[in-house]
VOBA-613372 format. One record per residue: residue in three letters; x, y, z of N, C-alpha, C in turn; residue number from 0. Coordinates in nm, 2 decimals, decimal comma. Layout:
> res  n.east  n.north  n.up  ca.east  ca.north  ca.up  c.east  c.north  c.up  n
> Ala  X  Y  Z  X  Y  Z  X  Y  Z  NUM
...
END
This chain:
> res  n.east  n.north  n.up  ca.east  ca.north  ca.up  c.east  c.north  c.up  n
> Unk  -8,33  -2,46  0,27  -8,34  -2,37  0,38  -8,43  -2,44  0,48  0
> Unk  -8,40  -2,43  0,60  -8,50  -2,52  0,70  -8,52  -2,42  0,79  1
> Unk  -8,68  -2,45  0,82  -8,72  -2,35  0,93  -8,75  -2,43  1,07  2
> Unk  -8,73  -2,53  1,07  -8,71  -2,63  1,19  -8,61  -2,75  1,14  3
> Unk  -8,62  -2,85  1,26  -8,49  -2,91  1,21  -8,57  -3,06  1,13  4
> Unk  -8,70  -3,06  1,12  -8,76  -3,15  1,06  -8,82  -3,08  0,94  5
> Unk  -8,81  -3,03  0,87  -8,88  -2,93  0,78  -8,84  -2,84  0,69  6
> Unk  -8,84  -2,85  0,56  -8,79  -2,80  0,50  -8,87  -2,71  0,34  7
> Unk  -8,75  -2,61  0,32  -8,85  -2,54  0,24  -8,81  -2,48  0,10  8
> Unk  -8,82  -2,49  -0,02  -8,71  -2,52  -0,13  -8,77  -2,36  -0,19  9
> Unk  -8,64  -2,36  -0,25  -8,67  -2,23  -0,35  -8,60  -2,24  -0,46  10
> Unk  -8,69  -2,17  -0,53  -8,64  -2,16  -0,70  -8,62  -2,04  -0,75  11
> Unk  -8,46  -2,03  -0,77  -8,40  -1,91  -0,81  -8,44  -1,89  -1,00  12
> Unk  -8,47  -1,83  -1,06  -8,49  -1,77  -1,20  -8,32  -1,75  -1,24  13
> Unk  -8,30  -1,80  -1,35  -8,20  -1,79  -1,43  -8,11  -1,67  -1,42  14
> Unk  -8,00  -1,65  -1,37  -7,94  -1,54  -1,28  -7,90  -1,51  -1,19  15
> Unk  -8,02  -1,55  -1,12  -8,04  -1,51  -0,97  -7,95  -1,60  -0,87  16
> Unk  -7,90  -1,51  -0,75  -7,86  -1,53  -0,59  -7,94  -1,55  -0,51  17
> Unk  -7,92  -1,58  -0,40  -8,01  -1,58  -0,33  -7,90  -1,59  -0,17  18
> Unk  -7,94  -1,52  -0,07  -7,83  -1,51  0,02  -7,99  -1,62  0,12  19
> Unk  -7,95  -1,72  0,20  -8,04  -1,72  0,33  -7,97  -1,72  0,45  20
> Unk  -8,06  -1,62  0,55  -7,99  -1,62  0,66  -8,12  -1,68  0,76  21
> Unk  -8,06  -1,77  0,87  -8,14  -1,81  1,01  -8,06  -1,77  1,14  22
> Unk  -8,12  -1,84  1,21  -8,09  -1,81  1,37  -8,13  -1,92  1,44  23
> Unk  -8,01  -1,96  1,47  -8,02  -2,18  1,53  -7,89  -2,08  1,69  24
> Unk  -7,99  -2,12  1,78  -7,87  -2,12  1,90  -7,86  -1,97  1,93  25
> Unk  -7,87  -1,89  1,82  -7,87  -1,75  1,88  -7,75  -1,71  1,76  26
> Unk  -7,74  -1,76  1,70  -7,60  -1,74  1,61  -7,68  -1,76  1,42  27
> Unk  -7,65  -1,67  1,42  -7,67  -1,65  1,26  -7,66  -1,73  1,17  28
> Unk  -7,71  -1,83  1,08  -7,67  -1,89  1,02  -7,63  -1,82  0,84  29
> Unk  -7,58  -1,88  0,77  -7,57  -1,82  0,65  -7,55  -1,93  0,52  30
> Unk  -7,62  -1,90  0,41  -7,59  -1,97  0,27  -7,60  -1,89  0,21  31
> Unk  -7,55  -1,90  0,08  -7,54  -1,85  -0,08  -7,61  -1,96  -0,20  32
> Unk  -7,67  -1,89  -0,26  -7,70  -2,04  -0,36  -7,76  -1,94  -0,46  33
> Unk  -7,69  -2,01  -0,60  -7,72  -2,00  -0,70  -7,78  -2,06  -0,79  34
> Unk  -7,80  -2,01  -0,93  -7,93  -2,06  -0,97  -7,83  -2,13  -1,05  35
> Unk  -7,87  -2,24  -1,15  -7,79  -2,30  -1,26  -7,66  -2,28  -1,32  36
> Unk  -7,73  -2,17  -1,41  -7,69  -2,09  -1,51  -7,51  -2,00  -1,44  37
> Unk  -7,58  -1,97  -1,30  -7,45  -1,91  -1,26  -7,36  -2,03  -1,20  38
> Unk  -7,40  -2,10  -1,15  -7,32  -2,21  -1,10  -7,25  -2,24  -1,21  39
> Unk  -7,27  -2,28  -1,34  -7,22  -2,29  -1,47  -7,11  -2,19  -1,46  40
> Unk  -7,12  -2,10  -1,50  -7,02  -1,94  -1,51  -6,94  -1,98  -1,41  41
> Unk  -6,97  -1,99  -1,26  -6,84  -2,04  -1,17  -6,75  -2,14  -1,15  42
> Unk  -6,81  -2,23  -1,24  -6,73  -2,32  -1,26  -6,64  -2,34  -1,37  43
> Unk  -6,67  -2,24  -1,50  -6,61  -2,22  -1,59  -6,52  -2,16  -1,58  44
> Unk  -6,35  -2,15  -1,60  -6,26  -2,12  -1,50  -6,22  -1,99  -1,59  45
> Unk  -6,27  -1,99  -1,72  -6,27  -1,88  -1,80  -6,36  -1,77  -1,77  46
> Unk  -6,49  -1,74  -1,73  -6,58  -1,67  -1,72  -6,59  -1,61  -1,60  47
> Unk  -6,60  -1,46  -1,59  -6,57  -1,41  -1,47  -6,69  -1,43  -1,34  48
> Unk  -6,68  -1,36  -1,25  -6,76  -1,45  -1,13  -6,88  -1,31  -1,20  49
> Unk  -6,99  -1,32  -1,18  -7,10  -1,26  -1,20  -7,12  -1,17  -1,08  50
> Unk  -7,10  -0,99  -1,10  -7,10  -0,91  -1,01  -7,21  -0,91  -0,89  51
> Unk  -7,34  -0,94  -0,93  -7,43  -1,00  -0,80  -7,37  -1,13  -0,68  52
> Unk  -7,29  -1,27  -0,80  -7,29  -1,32  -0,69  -7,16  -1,28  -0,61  53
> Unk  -7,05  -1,18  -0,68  -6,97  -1,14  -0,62  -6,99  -1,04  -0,47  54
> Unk  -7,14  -0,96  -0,51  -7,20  -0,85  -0,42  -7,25  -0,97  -0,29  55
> Unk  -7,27  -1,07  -0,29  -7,35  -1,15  -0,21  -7,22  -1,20  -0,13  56
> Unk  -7,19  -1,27  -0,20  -7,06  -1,30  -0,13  -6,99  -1,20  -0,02  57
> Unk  -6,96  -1,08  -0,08  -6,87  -0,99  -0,01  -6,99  -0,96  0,12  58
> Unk  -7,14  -0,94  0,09  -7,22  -0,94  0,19  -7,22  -1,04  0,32  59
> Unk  -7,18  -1,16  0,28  -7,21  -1,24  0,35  -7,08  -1,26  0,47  60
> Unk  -6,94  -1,24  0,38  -6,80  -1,18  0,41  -6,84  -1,08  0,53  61
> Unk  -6,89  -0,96  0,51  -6,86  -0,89  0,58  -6,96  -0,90  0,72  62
> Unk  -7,08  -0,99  0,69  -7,13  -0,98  0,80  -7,11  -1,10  0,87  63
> Unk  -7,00  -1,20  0,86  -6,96  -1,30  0,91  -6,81  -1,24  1,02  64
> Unk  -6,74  -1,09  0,93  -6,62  -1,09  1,02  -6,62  -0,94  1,05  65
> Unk  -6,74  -0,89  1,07  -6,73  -0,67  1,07  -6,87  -0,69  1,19  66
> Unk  -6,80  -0,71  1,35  -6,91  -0,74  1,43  -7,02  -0,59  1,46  67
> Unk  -6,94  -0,48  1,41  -6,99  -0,35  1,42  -7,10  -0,34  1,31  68
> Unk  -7,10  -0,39  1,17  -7,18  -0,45  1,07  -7,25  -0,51  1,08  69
> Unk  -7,24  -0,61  1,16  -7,38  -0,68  1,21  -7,48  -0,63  1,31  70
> Unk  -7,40  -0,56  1,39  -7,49  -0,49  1,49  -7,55  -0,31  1,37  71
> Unk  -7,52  -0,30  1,33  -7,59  -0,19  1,26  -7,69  -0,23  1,18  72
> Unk  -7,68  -0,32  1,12  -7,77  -0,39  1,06  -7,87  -0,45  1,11  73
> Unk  -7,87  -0,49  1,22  -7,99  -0,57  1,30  -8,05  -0,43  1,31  74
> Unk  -7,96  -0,30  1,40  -8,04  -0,21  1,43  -8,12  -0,09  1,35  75
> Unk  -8,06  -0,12  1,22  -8,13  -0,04  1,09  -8,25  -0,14  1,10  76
> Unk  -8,28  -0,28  1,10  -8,35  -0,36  1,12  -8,45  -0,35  1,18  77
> Unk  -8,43  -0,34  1,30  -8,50  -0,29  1,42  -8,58  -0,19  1,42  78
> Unk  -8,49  -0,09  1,35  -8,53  0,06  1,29  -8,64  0,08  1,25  79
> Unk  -8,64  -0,05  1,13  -8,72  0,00  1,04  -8,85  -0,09  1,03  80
> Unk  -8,82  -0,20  1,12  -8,95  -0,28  1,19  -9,04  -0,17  1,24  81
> Unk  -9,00  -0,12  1,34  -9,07  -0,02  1,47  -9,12  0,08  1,35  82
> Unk  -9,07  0,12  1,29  -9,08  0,29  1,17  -9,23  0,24  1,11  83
> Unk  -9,21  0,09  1,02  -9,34  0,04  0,98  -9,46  0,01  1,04  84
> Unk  -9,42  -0,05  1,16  -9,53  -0,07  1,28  -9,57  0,07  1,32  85
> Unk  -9,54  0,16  1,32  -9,57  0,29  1,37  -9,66  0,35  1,27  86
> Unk  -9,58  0,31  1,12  -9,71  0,44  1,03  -9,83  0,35  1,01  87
> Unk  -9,84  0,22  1,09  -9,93  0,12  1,02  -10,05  0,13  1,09  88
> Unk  -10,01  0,28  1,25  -10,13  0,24  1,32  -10,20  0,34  1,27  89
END
């Protein structure tokens, strides 16, 4: 995951685990998926079903790549819920 374009910043997923990251380069969303070992294993094993989380990530990432009404509800539940926090915080 990079938070600039010189700079970089690693993460360590626990045995199981997904991880969706999303940025904002240009004004446009970026997006990854990454899993941890153990699931990569499972997805590659052509017998083993896809693991329902990384299945849920996926379809997340799906839909907010092609449901432009989905992304905009989402920023604004976002938005929502920024302002809602900042409000009971004063």
């Amino acid at each position: 995951m990079t938070d600039s374009k010189n700079q970089k910043t690693t993460i360590t997923l626990e045995p199981g685990q997904v991880a969706v990251v999303l940025g904002m380069e240009d004004g446009q969303i970026s997006r990854q998926l990454f899993a941890s070992p153990d699931v990569d294993a499972m997805l590659d094993d052509g017998h083993s079903d896809i693991p329902f989380h990384y299945f849920l990530a996926s379809a997340f990432l799906v839909r907010l790549d092609q449901d432009e009404d989905f992304t905009s509800d989402l920023a604004e539940w976002y938005d929502d819920k920024l302002h809602g926090e900042a409000a009971a915080g004063k």
